[in-house]
N, C-alpha and C positions, 0 to 999 in steps of 0.2 A: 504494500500500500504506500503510497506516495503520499507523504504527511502535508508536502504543503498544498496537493489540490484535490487530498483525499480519492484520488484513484488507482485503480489497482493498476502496478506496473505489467503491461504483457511482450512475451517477447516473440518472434521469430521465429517460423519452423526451423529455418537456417540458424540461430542463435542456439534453440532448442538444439537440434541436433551437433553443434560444435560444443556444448556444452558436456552432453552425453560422448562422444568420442574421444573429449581429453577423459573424462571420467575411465573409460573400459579401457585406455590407453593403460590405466593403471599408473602410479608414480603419483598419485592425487587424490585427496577422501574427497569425499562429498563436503565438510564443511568448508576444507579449503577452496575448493571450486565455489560455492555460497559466499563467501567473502571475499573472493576475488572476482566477481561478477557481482556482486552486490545483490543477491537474490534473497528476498527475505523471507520467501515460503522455504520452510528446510525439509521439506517432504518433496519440493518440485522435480529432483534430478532423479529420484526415484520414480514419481509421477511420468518425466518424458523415455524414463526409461520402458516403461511398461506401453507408453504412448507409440514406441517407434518399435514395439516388439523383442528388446531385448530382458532373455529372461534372467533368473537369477544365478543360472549353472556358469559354472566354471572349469575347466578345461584348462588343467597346467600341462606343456608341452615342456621342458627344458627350462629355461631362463623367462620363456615367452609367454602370455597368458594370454587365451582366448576366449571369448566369449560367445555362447550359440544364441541364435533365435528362436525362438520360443515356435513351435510346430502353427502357434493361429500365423502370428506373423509372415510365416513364409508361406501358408497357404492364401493370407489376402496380400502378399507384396504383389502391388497394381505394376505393368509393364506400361501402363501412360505417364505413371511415375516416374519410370528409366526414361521414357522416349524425351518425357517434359526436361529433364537434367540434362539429358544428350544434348538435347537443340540449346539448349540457353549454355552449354560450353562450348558447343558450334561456336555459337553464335561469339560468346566472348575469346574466342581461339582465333576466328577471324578479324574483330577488332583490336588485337593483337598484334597481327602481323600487317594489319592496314598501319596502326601507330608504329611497327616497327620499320618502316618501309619509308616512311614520312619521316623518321629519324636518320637514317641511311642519306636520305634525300639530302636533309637538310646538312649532315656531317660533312657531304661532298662538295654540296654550295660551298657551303663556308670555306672548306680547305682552295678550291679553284679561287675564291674571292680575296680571300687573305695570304694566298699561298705559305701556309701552313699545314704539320701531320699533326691532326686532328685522332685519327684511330688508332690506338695502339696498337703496335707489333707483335705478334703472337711470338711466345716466348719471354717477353720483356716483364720485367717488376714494373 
């Protein structure tokens, strides 16, 4: 709850779910992630846990610890889910390389303009 306009903070599927992956990354409780995000319900990460299907089993492998999906969750994981996350990184993979091209551009004006080496030499500190 937000004291000074009395409403409840909400966050982010995307929020939600970065929240939950440092969490099952392991290397982090649940309080510390609540206070380093400033979450004041302290039941939430447990809430988006169950929200996004991960259950409570644990799978120690070696060093590495894994987490499974709870058998509803992978029975309703929606594939418009994947298609919607494929395009919208399409989508930002190509504005990417439009901004990286525009950068190129502009490195080569400048050097032909100023006759200056503007890019550095591979292999150099």
């Amino acid at each position: 709850m937000n004291n000074k306009t009395g409403l409840r903070k909400r966050f982010t599927k995307e929020f939600r779910h970065l929240v939950v992956k440092e969490y099952l990354k392991g290397g982090i409780t649940q309080v510390a992630l609540l206070k380093k995000y400033q979450i004041k319900n302290v039941s939430a990460i447990s809430k988006w846990r169950r929200e996004f299907g991960y259950s409570d089993e644990v799978i120690n492998f070696t060093d590495d610890t894994f987490y499974q999906m709870s058998k509803k969750s992978q029975e309703n994981f929606d594939s418009a889910d994947l298609h919607e996350d494929n395009s919208s990184l399409e989508k930002e993979n190509e504005d990417l390389r439009l901004q990286l091209e525009y950068y190129k551009r502009v490195i080569r004006q400048a050097e032909e303009r100023f006759k200056i080496r503007i890019e550095k030499k591979s292999g150099t500190k």
